[in-house]
N, C-alpha and C positions, 0 to 999 in steps of 0.2 A: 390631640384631645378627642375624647367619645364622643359620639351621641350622645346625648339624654338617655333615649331610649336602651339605646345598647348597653349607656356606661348601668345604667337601671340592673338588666340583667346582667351583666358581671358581677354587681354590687352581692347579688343575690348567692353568687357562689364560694365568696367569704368566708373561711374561718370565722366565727365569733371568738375564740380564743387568741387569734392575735393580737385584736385589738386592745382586748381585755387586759394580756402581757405590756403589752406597749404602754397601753396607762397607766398602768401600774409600775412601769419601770419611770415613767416620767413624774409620777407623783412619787417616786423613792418608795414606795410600799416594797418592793421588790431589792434587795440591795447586790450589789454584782462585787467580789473583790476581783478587779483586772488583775491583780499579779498572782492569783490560782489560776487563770486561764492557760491552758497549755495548748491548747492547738491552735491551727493558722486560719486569721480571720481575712474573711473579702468583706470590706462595705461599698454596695453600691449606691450611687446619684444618682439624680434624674436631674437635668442642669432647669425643670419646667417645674420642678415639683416645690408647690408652695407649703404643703403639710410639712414637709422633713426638707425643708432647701441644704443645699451640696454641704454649704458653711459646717453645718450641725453635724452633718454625716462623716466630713473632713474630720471635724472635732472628735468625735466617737472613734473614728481610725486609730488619729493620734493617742485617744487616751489609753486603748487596747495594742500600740504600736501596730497596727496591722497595714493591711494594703486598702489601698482604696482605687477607686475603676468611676469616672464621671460619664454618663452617656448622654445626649442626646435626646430627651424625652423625658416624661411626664410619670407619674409616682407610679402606674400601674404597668410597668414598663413593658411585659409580654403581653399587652394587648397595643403597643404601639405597630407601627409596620416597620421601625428596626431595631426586632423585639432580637434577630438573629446577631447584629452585633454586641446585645448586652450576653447573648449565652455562648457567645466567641468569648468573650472575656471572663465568663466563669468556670469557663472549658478549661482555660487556659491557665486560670488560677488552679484548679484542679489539679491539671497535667504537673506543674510546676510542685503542687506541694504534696501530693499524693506518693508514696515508695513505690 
């Protein structure tokens, strides 16, 4: 978990457009057909993260068949201190589905 302070200026280096997608995909404004999707998806967890808890993210995996990776930490996961095991696992998803 942040500071206050710190998590304050992190907050500030935000895309505004993610959020903006994100809501937008949760209110269905946005509609996705999973079975056009053709390339290989990673969903990550954060086993602390109460906005998008594992469940939901689990769920998402399955409905797009993809891989899913649970770490250890909190929604903002490369400002955790083991921010290097969550980019071991997407290295690694990388190596694995990259030609």
């Amino acid at each position: 978990m942040l500071e206050k302070k710190r998590a304050r200026v992190e907050y500030t280096k935000l895309g505004k457009d993610s959020a903006i997608v994100i809501k937008e995909m949760i209110l269905r404004k946005i509609k996705i057909d999973e079975n056009k999707v053709q390339c290989p998806f990673l969903f990550i967890a954060a086993k602390k993260d109460i906005g998008c808890p594992p469940e939901i993210v689990m769920q998402m995996a399955g409905k797009y068949n993809a891989d899913y990776q649970e770490f250890d930490c909190c929604h903002h996961f490369f400002l955790n201190k083991n921010w290097k095991d969550v980019a071991d696992g997407i290295n690694k998803f990388i190596s694995i589905h990259v030609c």
